[in-house]
C-alpha positions as CSV (number, residue, x, y, z in Angstrom):
1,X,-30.5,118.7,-94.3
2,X,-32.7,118.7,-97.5
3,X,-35.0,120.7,-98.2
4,X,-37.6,120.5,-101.5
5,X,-41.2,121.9,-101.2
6,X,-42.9,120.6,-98.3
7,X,-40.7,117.6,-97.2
8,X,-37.1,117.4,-95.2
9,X,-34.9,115.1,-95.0
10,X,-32.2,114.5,-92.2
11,X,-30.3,112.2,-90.6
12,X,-31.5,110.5,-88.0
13,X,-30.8,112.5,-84.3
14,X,-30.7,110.2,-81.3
15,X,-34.0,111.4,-80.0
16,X,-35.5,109.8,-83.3
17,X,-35.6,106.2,-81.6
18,X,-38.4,106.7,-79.6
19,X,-40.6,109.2,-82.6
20,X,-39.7,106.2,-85.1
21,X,-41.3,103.3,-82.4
22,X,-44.4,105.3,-81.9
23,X,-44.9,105.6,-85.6
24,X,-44.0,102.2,-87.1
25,X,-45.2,100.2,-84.2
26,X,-43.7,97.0,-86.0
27,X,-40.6,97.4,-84.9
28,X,-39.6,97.8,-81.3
29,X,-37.6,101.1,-79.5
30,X,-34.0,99.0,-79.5
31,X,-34.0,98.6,-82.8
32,X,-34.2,102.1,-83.5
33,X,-31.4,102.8,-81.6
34,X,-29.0,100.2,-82.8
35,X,-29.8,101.8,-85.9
36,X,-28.6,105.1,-84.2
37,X,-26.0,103.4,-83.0
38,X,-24.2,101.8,-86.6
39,X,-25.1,105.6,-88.1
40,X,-23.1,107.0,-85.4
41,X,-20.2,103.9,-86.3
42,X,-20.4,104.8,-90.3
43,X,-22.1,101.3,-90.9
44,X,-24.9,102.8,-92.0
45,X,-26.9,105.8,-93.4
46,X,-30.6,106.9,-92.1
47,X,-32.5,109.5,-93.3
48,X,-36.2,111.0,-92.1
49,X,-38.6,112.1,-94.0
50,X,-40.8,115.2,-92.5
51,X,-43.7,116.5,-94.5
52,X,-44.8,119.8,-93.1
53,X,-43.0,119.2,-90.3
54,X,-44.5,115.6,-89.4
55,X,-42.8,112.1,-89.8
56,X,-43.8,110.8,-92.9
57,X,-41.5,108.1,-93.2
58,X,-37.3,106.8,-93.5
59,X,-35.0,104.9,-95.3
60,X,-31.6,102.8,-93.8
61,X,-29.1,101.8,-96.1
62,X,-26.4,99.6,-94.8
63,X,-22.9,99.7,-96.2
64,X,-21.6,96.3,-95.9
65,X,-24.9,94.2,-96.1
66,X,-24.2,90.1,-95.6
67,X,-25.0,89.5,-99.0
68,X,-23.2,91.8,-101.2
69,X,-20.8,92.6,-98.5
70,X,-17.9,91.1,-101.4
71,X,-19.3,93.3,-104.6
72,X,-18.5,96.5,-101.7
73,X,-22.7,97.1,-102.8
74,X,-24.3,99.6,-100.4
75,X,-28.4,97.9,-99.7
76,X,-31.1,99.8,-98.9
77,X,-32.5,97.8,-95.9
78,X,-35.4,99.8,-94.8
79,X,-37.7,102.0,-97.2
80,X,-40.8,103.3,-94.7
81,X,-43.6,105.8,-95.7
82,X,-46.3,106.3,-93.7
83,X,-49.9,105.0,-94.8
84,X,-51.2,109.0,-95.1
85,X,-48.1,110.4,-96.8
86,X,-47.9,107.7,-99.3
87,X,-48.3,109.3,-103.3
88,X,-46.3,112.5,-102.2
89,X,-42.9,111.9,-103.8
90,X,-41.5,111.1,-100.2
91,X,-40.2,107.3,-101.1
92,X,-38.6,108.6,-104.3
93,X,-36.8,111.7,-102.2
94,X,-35.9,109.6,-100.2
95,X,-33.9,107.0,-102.5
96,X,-32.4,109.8,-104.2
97,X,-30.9,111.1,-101.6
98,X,-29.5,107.5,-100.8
99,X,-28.7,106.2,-104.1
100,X,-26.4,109.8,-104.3
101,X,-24.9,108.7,-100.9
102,X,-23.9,105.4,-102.0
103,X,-22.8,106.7,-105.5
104,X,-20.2,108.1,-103.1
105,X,-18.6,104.8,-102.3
106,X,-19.9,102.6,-105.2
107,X,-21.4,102.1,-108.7
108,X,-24.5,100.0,-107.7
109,X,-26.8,100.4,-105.2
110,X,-29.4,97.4,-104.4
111,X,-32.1,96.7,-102.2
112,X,-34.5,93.6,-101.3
113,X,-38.1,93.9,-102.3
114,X,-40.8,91.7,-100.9
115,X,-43.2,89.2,-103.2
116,X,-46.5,89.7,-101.3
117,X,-49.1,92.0,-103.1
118,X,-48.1,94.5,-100.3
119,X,-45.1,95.5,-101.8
120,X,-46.7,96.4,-105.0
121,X,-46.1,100.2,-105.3
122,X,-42.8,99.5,-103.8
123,X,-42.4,96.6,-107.0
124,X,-43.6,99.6,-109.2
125,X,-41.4,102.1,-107.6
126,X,-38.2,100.2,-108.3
127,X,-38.7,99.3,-111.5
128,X,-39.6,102.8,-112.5
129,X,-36.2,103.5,-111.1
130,X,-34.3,101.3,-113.0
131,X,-33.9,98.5,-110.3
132,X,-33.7,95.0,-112.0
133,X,-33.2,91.8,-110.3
134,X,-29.5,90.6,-109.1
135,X,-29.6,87.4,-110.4
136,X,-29.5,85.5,-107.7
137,X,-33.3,84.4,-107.7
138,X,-35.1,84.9,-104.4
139,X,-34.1,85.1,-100.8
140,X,-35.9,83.9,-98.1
141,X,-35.0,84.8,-94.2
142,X,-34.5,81.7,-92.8
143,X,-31.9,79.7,-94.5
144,X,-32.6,76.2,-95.3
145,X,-35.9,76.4,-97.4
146,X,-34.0,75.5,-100.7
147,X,-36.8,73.2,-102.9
148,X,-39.3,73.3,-100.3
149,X,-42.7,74.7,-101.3
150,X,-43.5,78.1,-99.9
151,X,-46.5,80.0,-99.3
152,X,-45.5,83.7,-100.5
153,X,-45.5,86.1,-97.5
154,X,-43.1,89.1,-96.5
155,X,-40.6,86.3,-96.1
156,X,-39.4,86.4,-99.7
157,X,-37.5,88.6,-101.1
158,X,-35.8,89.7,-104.4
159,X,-32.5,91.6,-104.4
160,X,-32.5,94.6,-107.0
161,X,-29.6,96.3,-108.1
162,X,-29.0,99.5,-110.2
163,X,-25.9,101.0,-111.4
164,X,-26.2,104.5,-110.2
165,X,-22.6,106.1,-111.1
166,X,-25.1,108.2,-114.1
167,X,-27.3,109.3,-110.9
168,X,-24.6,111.7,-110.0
């Protein structure tokens, strides 16, 4: 456990599933737990964020992502802070804590940022951090899309990567 002023962080516990669905409705209670589930395996890392004491938000970071799975990159897949907590310093506790747990096991660390206007502070965020693209241009969730025309939505993606062996 981490404790800094007003906010904790802590692994996610198994009763978390259910705290987590309630609170980030977009994402139903079985996913929660799977998450619970590849923590428990050493697949992945997640952290909570409590700010006096009430979820404020969490952040997943999967060890052997798809995608950079041959580069042995850890990726932050999941960077959540809830609407009310936002502007605290919770988002950037939280990736320091995992950028120093996947400085463990690697020298980079990445993670896929959307292109919609809603990911804005989260844009801001990572480039304030050092973050830069991977080179690989953008992703999109469904394969296939290659030279079609796309409407930007929280479809597309850009991979950032940062080498974080100075972090530690």
């Amino acid at each position: 456990m981490d404790i800094e002023g007003d906010i904790i962080l802590r692994d996610m516990e198994s009763a978390d599933s259910q705290l987590l669905e309630k609170t980030f409705m977009h994402t139903n209670h079985s996913t929660y737990t799977s998450y619970y589930e590849e923590m428990l395996s050493g697949e992945s890392e997640l952290i909570i964020a409590l700010y006096n004491g009430e979820l404020a938000g969490y952040a997943k970071l999967d060890w052997n992502d798809e995608e950079l799975e041959e580069e042995h990159i850890p990726v932050i897949k999941e960077l959540h802070v809830r609407e009310g907590f936002r502007n605290q310093g919770i988002a950037s506790r939280l990736m320091d804590e995992l950028e120093k747990r996947a400085a463990a096991k690697s020298q980079y660390c990445a993670i896929g940022v959307g292109l919609s206007e809603a990911y804005e502070a989260a844009q801001h965020l990572l480039a304030k951090r050092g973050y830069e693209p991977d080179g690989r241009g953008i992703f999109y969730i469904e394969p296939g899309f290659i030279h079609d025309e796309l409407e930007v939505d929280d479809n597309q993606a850009l991979m950032m990567i940062k080498k974080i062996n100075e972090v530690i």
